[in-house]
N, C-alpha and C positions, 0 to 999 in steps of 0.2 A: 600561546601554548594551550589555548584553550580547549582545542580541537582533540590534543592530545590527553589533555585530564579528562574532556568527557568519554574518549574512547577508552582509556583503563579503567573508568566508574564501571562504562557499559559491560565492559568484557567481563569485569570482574562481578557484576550485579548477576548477569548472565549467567556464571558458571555457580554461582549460590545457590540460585532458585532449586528446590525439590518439587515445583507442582510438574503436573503434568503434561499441562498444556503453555507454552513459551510465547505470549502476545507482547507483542512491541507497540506501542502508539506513541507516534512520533510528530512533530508539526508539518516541518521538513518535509517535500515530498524526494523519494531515491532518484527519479527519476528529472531527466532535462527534458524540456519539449520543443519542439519547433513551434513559433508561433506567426500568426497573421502577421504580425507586428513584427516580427523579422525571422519572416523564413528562412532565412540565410546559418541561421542558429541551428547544428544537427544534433538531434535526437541519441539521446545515450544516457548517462548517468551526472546527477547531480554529485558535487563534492561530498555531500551526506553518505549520499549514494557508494560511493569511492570508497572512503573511510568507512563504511558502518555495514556494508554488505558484509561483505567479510565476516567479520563480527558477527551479524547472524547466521551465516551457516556455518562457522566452527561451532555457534552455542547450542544449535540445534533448532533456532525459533521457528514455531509453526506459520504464525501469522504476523502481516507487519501492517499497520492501518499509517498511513500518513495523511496528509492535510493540506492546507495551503493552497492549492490551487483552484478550490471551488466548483469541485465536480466532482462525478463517479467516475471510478476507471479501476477495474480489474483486469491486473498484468497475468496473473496465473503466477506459478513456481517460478522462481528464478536461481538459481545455484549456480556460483561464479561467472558472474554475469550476462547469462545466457538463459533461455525458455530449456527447463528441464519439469521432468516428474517428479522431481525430490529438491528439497528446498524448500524457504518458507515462501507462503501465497503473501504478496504483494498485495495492497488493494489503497487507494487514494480516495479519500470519501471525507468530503469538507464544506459543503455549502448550507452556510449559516448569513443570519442576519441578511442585508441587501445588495450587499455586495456579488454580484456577478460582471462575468466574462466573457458575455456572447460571442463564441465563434472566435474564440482567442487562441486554443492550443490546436496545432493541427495533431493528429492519429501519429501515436509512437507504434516504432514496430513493433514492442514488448502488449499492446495494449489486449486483450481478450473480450472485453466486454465494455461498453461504454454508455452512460445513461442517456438519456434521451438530452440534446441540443436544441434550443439550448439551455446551460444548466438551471436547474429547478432545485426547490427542496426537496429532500429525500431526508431518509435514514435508516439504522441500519439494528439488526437484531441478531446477536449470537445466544446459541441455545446448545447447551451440552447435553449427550444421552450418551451411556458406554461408550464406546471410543470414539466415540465423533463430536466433533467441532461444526455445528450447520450454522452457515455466515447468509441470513435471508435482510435483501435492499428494497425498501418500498419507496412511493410517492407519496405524498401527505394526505390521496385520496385514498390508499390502502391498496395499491397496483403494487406489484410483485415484478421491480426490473431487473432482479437478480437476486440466483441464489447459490450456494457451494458448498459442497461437504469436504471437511478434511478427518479422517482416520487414522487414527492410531493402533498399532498393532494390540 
């Protein structure tokens, strides 16, 4: 029952918060991928994913950082399981220590943006000003492979 106590923490932690801004960082990545190593695997949502989506568009979350896979990959919005303009921005940003994956996940079709292959260090810089959220991804030389503004009314 695990799955279920941390989903009434989440919902319930969720619905507490007063700031402004709703950032989730998670290990988990939402997302499932097809990989080199068994293309056969289709592309959709992790069990995280399943259970926890949800969850973030009732609570209203803006941003959701996950991990685990050792790369960059921003999906863009996704709201009930589908590429919309509303919903929280997605974005997979993980690669630490030596551990990489060359050429391991093939292109999901939620993907928007993807870092340079194969994956490198990187990282990542949020910056608040009036209603915005600016989400700017560099490389360790100080290249600029992505950036996104999210706004708030």
């Amino acid at each position: 029952d695990l799955m279920k106590e941390q989903t009434e923490w989440l919902r319930k932690d969720l619905a507490q918060t007063k700031k402004k801004w709703k950032i989730v960082m998670m290990h988990k990545d939402v997302l499932q991928y097809s990989t080199t190593k068994d293309p056969g695997r289709a592309p959709g949502f992790s069990q995280w994913g399943r259970e926890w989506m949800p969850v973030f568009d009732e609570a209203g979350v803006d941003l959701v950082l996950t991990a685990h896979l050792h790369t960059y990959r921003r999906r863009g919005h996704i709201l009930n399981f589908q590429r919309s303009t509303a919903g929280p921005l997605y974005i997979v940003t993980g690669v630490a220590g030596d551990s990489r994956y060359p050429d391991l996940w093939l292109p999901h079709p939620l993907d928007e943006m993807t870092a340079p292959q194969p994956e490198t260090d990187h990282y990542m810089t949020l910056s608040f000003r009036d209603n915005e959220l600016v989400i700017d991804s560099w490389l360790p030389d100080g290249t600029k492979i992505d950036e996104y503004t999210l706004q708030k009314p």
